[in-house]
C-alpha positions in Angstrom: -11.5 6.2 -34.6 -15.2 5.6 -33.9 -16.7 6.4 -30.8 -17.8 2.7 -30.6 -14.0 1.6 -30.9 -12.8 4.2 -28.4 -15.3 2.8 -26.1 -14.2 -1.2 -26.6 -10.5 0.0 -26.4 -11.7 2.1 -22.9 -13.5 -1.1 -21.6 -10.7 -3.6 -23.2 -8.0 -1.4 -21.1 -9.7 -1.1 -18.1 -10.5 -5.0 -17.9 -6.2 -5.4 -18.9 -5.4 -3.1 -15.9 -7.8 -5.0 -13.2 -6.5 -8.0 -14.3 -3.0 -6.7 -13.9 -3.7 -5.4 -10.8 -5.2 -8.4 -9.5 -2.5 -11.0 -10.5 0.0 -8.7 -9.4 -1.3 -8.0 -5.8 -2.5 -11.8 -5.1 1.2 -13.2 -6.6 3.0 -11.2 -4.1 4.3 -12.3 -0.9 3.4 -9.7 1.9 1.4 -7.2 -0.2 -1.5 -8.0 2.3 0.3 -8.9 5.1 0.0 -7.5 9.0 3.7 -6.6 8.4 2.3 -4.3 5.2 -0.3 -2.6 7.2 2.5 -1.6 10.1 4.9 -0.3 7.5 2.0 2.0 6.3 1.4 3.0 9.6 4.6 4.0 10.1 5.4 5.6 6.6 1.5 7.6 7.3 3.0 8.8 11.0 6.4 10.0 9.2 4.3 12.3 7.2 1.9 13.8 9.7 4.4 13.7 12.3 8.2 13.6 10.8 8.7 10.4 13.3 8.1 7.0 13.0 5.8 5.4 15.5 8.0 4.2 18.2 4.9 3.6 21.2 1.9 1.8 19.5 -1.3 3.1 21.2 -3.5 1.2 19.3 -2.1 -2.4 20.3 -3.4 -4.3 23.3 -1.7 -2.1 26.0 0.4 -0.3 24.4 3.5 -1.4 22.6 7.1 -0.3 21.8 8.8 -0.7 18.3 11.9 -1.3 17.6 12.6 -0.5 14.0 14.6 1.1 11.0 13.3 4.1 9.7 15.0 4.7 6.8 12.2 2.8 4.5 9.8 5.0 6.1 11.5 7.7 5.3 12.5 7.5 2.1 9.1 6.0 0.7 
């Protein structure tokens, strides 16, 4: 191969795998959810901390969760 070909083929993947990317994330429910952004929270505080985030500082005055942790955990 060329290295004009290697370039279209570099430029005609990277266009396939935004596109991908993009149909995937906007065609599925809750991939940008609030409900996403606290199960990262949680799965982020299982690493630093090996617990999942039971009393949420962060929320307006403070706020207790009541969750399972085994998704946390295992992801």
């Amino acid at each position: 191969m060329s290295k004009r070909q290697v370039r279209i083929f570099l430029v005609v993947l990277f266009f396939t795998l935004i596109v991908f990317r993009l149909f995937f994330s906007l065609s599925t429910p809750f991939f940008s959810d609030a409900d996403s952004y606290f199960q990262l929270r949680q799965i982020e505080n299982v690493r630093e901390t090996g617990q999942t985030l039971i009393e949420d500082k962060l929320s307006y005055g403070g706020r207790t969760h009541i969750v399972l942790p085994l998704f946390a955990y295992v992801l």
